[in-house]
N, C-alpha and C positions, 0 to 999 in steps of 0.2 A: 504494500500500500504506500504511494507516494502522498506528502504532505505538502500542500497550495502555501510556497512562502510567505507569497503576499500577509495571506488570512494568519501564519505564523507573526509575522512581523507585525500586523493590528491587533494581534492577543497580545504579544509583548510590550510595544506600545501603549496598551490600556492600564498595564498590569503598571508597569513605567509609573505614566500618568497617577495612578491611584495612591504607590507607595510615595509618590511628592507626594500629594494631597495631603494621605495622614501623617507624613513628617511634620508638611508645615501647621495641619490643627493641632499640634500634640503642640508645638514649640509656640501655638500664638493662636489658639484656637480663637482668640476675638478679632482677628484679621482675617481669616478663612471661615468661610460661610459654609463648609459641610468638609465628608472628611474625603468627597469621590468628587469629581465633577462632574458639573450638571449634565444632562443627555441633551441628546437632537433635539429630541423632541419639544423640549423647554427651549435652545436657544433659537430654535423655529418658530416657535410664539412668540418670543420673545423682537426677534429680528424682525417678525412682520410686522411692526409696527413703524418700521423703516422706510422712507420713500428712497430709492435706491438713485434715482434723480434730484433728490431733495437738498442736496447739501450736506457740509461736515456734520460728521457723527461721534461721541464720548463716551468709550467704555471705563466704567470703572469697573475694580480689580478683575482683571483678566486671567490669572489662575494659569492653568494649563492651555487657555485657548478655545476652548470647546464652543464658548458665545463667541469672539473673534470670528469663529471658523463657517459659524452660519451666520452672522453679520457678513460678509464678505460674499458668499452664497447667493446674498439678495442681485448681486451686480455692484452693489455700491464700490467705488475707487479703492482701492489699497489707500491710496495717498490723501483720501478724504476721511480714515480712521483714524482718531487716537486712542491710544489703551494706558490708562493709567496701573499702576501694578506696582504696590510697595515692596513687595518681596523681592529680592533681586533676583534669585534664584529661578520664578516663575518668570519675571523680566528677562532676563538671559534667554531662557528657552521659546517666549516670545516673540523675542528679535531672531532667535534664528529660523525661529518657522514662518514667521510672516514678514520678509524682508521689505514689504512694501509700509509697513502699518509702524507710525510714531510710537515709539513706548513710551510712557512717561515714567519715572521712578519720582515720586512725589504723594503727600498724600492728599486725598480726594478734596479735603476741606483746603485747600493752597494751590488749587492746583492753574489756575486762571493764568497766572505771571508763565505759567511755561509752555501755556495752551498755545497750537499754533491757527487756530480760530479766533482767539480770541474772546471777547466780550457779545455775546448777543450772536456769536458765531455759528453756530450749531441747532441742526434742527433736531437733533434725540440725542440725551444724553441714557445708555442705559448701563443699569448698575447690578453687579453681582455681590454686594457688599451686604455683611451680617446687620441689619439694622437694627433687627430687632434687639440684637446684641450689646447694642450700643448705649450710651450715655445719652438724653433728652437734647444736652447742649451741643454734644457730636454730632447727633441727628442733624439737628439746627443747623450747624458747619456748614456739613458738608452739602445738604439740599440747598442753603443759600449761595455756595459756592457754584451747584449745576447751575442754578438757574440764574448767575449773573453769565455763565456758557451762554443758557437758551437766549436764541431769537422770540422773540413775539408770536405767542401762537405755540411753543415747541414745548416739548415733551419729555417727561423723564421718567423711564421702565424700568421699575424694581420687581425681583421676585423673592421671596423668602417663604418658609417651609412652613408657614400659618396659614390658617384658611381667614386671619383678619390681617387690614393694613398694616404692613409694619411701619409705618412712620407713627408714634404717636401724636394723638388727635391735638394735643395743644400747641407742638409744633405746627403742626401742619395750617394749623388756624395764626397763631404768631406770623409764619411765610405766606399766609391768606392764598391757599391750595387747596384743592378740590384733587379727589379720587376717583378712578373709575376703576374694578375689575374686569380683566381683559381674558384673563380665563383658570384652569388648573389644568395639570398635565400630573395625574397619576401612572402614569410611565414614567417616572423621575424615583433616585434614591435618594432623601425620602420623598413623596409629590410633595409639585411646589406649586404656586397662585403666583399668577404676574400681574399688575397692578401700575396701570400709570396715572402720574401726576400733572394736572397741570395749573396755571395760573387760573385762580376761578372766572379772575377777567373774561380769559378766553375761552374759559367753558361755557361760560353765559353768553357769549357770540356763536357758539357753536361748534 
């Protein structure tokens, strides 16, 4: 019986992939949002929320790639991606599989001064970052920092492993933002809900 390299080479690959993962939850499990990365199927929801002609796009923590890799899928430009990613480690492997896509080593709540959009730049900023993990005031950070990213009208896609918002409700009201649920994808370890935000201004226009 002969063995399909390729299919050898995506098991090990995965297997790769996984053991970072739980290296980096074990050493910072509040910078890593799970201990596998997300599936297709999630950064496929997640990506559709993308107009692939729309303009620059802001991934925060990039991980292994898995969102990058269907961000990229939709058509959108290599050269109109950035991917934020404080780990260097996941940064490194980043840049080498996606030679076209800006890394950022920076974190989420800072990250404007190195953005190459800029201010108001960006039509979707989307985020792979633990929120719900997080501190009220980090929250605060780092969503007031996307959305000095977004243009008018744009968009920022969180998923976390809750079936409610992870931004809590008083941030979310302090940043005067409104929520919509965009779906769940129980084909994910563990399933996850994807959830965008936007300015309620512009919800109220439509």
């Amino acid at each position: 019986m002969t063995t399909d390299g390729s299919v050898l080479s995506d098991h090990c690959t995965k297997a790769g992939d996984y053991l970072k993962f739980l290296h980096a939850w074990i050493r910072q499990p509040r910078q890593t949002a799970s201990i596998v990365p997300s599936s297709p199927y999630l950064g496929r929801l997640m990506a559709s929320q993308i107009d692939p002609q729309g303009g620059r796009v802001m991934e925060f923590g990039g991980g292994m790639g898995a969102l990058t890799r269907q961000i990229l899928a939709t058509g959108l430009p290599a050269d109109h991606l950035e991917v934020v990613e404080i780990n260097e480690s996941f940064a490194r492997n980043l840049r080498r599989n996606f030679p076209g896509v800006t890394i950022i080593e920076a974190p989420a709540q800072s990250v404007l001064a190195a953005s190459v959009g800029g201010a108001e730049g960006y039509q979707c900023v989307i985020s792979g970052l633990p929120l719900l993990a997080m501190s009220k005031p980090l929250q605060q950070s780092i969503l007031a920092e996307a959305f000095k990213l977004l243009r008018p009208g744009g968009s920022y896609i969180q998923f976390t492993y809750s079936p409610r918002a992870p931004l809590a409700a008083s941030v979310a009201r302090a940043l005067d933002l409104g929520v919509e649920r965009v779906g769940t994808i129980v084909r994910n370890v563990p399933p996850a809900t994807v959830f965008r935000y936007r300015r309620n201004a512009d919800m109220a226009r439509g």
